[in-house]
C-alpha positions as CSV (number, residue, x, y, z in Angstrom):
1,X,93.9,100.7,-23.1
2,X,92.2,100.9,-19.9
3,X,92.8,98.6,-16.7
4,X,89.5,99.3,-14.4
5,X,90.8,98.1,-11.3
6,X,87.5,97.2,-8.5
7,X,88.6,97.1,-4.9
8,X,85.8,95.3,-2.3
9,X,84.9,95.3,1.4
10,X,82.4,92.4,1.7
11,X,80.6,92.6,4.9
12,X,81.7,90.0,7.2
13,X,78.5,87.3,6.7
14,X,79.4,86.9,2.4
15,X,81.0,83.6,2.2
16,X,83.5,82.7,0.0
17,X,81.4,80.8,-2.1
18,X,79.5,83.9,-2.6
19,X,82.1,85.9,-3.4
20,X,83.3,83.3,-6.1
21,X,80.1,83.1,-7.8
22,X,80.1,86.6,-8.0
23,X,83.1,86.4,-9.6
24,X,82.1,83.7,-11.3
25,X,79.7,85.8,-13.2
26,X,81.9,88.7,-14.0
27,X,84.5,86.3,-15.6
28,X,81.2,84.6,-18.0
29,X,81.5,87.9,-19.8
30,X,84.4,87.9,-20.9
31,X,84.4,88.3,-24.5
32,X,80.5,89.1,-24.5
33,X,80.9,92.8,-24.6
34,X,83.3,94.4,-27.4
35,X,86.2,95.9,-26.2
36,X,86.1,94.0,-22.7
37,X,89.7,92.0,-22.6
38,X,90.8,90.0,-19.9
39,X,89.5,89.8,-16.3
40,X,91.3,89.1,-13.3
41,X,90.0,88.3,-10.0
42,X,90.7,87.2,-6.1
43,X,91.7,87.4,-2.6
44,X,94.9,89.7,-1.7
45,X,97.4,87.8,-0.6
46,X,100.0,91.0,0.0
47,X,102.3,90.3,2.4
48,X,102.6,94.1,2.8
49,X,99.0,93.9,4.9
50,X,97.9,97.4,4.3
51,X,94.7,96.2,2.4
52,X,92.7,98.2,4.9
53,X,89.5,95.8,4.8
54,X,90.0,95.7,0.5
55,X,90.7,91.9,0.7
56,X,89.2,91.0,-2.8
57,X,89.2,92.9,-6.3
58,X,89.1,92.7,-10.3
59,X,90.8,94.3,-13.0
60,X,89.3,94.0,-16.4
61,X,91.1,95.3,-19.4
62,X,89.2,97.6,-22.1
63,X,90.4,98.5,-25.6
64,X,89.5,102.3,-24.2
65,X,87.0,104.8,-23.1
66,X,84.1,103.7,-25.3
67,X,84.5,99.8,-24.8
68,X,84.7,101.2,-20.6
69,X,81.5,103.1,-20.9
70,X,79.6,100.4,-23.0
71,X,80.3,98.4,-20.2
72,X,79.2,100.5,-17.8
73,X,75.8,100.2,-19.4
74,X,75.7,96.6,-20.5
75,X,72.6,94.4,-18.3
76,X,75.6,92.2,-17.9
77,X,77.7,94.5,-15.8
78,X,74.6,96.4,-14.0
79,X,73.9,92.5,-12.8
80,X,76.9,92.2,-11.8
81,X,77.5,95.6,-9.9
82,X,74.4,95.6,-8.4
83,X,75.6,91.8,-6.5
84,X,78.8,93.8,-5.7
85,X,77.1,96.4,-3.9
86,X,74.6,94.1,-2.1
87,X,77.2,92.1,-0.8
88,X,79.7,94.8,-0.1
89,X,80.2,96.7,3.7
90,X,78.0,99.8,3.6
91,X,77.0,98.9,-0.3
92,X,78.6,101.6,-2.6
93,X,80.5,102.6,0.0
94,X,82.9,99.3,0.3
95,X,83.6,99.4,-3.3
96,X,86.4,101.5,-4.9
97,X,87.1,102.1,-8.6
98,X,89.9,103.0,-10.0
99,X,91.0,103.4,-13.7
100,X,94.0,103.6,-15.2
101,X,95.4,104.3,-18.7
102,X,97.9,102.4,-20.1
C-alpha cells in the first residue's frame, strides 16, 4: 500500500468554501478509479504549530504503485490538481507531495 500524503499553501484570498469544494471533488472519486482507497482531508489543527503555512492536506490510500500512477493520469485527478495548483501560493510551488509505503 501507498499513503500519498498532499500538503497545501492556499494563497491568502481562497476561502474556505473554496477549499472545501475542492475537496469536495477529490473525495467524489473515491472508489471511481481502481486501486484508489480511502481519502482524507482538512485543516491542521496541530497544536505543535510548526505547519509552516501547510494549513490544509489529503492523504489518499492506493493498493500500490500502479493504482498511484493510474491516478496520476486519470482526467479526474488532473481536474483536481490543476484547482490545487491554481488556488495554491506560488502554484506548484505551495503544494508538497509525499509518499509513503506501508
Amino acid at each position: 500500500m501507498i499513503r500519498h500524503i498532499v500538503l497545501i499553501r492556499f494563497r491568502e484570498d481562497v476561502s474556505e468554501d473554496t477549499i472545501q469544494a475542492i475537496f469536495d471533488d477529490l473525495h467524489s472519486i473515491e472508489g471511481s478509479i481502481p486501486g484508489l482507497g480511502a481519502v482524507h482531508s482538512g485543516r491542521s489543527e496541530s497544536p505543535e504549530g510548526i505547519e509552516r503555512g501547510y494549513m490544509h492536506g489529503f492523504t489518499a490510500d492506493f493498493a500500490g504503485w500502479d493504482a498511484l500512477a493510474a491516478y496520476q493520469e486519470h482526467p479526474d485527478h488532473k481536474r483536481v490538481g490543476a484547482a490545487l495548483v491554481e488556488h495554491a501560493e506560488g502554484g506548484l510551488d505551495g503544494i508538497l507531495v509525499f509518499d509513503l509505503p506501508f
